[in-house]
N, C-alpha and C positions, 0 to 999 in steps of 0.2 A: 542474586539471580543467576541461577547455576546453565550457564551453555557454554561450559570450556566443552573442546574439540568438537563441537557439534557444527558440523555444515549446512550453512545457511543461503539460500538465494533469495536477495532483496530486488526487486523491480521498480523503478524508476528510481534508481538508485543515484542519478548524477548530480541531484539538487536535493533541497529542502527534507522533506521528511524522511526519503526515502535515504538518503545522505545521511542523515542524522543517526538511522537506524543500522547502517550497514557498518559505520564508526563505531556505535553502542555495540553491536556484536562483537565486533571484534576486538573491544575492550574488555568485553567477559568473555574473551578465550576463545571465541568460534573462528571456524574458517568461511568464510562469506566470497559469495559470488553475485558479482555488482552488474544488474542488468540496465541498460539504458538505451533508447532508440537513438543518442548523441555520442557515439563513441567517446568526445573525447573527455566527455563529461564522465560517465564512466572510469576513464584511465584518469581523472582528476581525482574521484573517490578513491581507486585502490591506491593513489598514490602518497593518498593523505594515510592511511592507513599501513601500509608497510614503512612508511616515516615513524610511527607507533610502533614500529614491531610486530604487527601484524602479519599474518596472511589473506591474500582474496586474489582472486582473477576477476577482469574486467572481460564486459559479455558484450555484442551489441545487438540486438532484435526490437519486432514490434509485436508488443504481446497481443496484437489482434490478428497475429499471422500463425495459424496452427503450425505450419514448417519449423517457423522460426521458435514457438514455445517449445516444441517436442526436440527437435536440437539444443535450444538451449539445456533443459536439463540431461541430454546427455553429456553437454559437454560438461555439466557439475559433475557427473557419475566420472566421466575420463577423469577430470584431474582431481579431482579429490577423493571419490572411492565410493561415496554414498551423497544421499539430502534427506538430513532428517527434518528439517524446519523451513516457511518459506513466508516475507511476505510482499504480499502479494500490494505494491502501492502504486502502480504507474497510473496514472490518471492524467487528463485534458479537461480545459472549460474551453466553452467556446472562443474567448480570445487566445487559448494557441493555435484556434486552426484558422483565425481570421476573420469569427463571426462577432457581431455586436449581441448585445443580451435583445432579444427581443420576445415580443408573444409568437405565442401558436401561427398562430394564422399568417407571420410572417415568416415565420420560419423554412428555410428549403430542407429538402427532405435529405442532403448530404448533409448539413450538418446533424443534422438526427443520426444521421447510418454512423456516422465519424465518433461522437462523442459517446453512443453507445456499443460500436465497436472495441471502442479501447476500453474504459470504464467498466463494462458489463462483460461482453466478450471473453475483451482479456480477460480476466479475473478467471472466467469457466474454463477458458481456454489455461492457464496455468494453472488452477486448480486439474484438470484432469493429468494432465501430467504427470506434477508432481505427487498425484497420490497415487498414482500407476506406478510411480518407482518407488514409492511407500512401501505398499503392498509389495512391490517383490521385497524389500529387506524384509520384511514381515516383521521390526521391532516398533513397528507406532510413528507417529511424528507432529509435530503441530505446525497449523496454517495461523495466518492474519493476514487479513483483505483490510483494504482502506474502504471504507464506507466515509460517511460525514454528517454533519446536523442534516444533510440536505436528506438525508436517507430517513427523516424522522420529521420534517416541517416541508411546506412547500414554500417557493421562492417563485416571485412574477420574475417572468424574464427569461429563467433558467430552466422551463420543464426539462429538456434533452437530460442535463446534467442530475436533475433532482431524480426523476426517473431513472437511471442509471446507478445511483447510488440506493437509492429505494429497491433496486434488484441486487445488488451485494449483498445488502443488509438482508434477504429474504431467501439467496441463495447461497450465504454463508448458515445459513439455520439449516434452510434443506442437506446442505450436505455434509455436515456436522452430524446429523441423524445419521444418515446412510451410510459411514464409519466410525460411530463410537466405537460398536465394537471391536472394532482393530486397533483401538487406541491412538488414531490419530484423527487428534483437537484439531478444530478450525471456529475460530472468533470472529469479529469485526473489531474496528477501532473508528470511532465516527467525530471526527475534530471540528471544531468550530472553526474559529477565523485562527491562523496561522501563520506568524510571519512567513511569508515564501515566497517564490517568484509569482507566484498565482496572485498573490497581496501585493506585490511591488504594483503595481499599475494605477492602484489607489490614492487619489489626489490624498491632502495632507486633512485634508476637509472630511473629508469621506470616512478616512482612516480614524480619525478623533470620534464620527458621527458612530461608528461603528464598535469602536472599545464604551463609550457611553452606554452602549445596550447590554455590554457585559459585566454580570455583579460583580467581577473581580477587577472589572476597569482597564482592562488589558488587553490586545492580542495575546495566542501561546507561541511557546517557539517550537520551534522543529525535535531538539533536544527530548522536550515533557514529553509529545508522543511517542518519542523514540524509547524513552522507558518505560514505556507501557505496551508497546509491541515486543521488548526484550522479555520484558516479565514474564506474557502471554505465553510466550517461547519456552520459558522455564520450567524446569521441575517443579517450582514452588506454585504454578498455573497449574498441574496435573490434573484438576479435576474440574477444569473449567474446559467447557465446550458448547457451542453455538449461540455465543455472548455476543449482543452490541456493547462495545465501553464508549461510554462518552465523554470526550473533554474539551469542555467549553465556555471553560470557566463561569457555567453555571447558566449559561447564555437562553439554554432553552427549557430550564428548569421551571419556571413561570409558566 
């Protein structure tokens, strides 16, 4: 999977998948820029990574802050020169902002603003950015948005987050369209249950109840998405665009 010297900005980059991804770049050659609203989680990723021999700069923003998205890729353009690839993964469920799962009608209307803030938001909000500096290099590039099963089933408890992922997955399609022609690809990757901080919270009960449902019998790890967001990235992806990929080990194949 060919992305030597291609520069990369991975967003939520300080944990789990987006972590996974930003290592995987930079194990096939890219120079990566590690976004995280955690600074030091961030400076944790590029640190594991120049340990490798790597290159990347550690970013800190919140991609529901247009300020903050439109600086951040400049400052991928300052120190690295261009971004031809990006993706796009920071995401929240209600228990990082403090909310229990609940229905509708109990729900307050900041967690709603919050989880599709970041989740749906962001995602528009980094996508227009980074295709605005696309377009000026004028040679192409490719995107990948983190969608999820949730973007494809509904979930009691979680509409904020299902909806929110149900908008990635619809305007990763929308805007795949409106730049083929320029050559720059934008996919989805939509994961099932994955080991992460998002899953640590899962009694041992839950956890077991939960791989049960999956034909492969497993949670995935952070790692399997992360080579399928590199892939996406690739030359050998060139002729893929306005994809959802699913891996779920089979979860919502039934």
């Amino acid at each position: 999977m060919t992305v030597e010297n291609k520069v990369v900005l991975v967003t939520g980059a300080g944990s789990g998948i987006g972590r996974a991804a930003a290592l995987a770049f930079a194990r096939g050659g890219a120079k990566v820029a590690v976004l995280d609203q955690a600074a030091a989680s961030a400076d944790d990723t590029v640190a594991q990574i120049t340990a490798d021999g790597g290159e990347a700069v550690a970013l800190q923003g919140d991609v529901s802050r247009p300020d903050d998205m439109e600086a951040i890729v400049q400052a991928v353009v300052r120190r690295f020169g261009r971004l031809d690839c990006a993706f796009n993964n920071a995401g929240i469920g209600a228990g990082r902002i403090g909310a229990a799962p609940m229905k509708i009608a109990e729900m307050p209307l900041e967690t709603w603003d919050r989880i599709l803030a970041v989740n749906l938001t962001g995602v528009w909000l980094s996508m227009k950015y980074e295709i605005a500096q696309m377009q000026k290099q004028g040679t192409g590039g490719a995107i990948v948005n983190t969608a999820s099963i949730a973007a494809l089933i509904g979930i009691p408890t979680a509409s904020a987050y299902v909806a929110s992922k149900h908008g990635v997955l619809g305007l990763t399609k929308s805007v795949a369209l409106e730049y083929a022609a320029q050559d720059i690809r934008v996919n989805a990757v939509c994961p099932g249950y994955i080991v992460t901080a998002m899953t640590d919270d899962l009694s041992e009960e839950r956890a077991r109840q939960i791989a049960a449902k999956v034909p492969m019998g497993r949670m995935g790890t952070p790692e399997e998405i992360a080579d399928l967001v590199v892939w996406l990235c690739s030359a050998q992806a060139s002729y893929v665009t306005g994809a959802g990929f699913t891996a779920d080990g089979g979860m919502t194949t039934g």
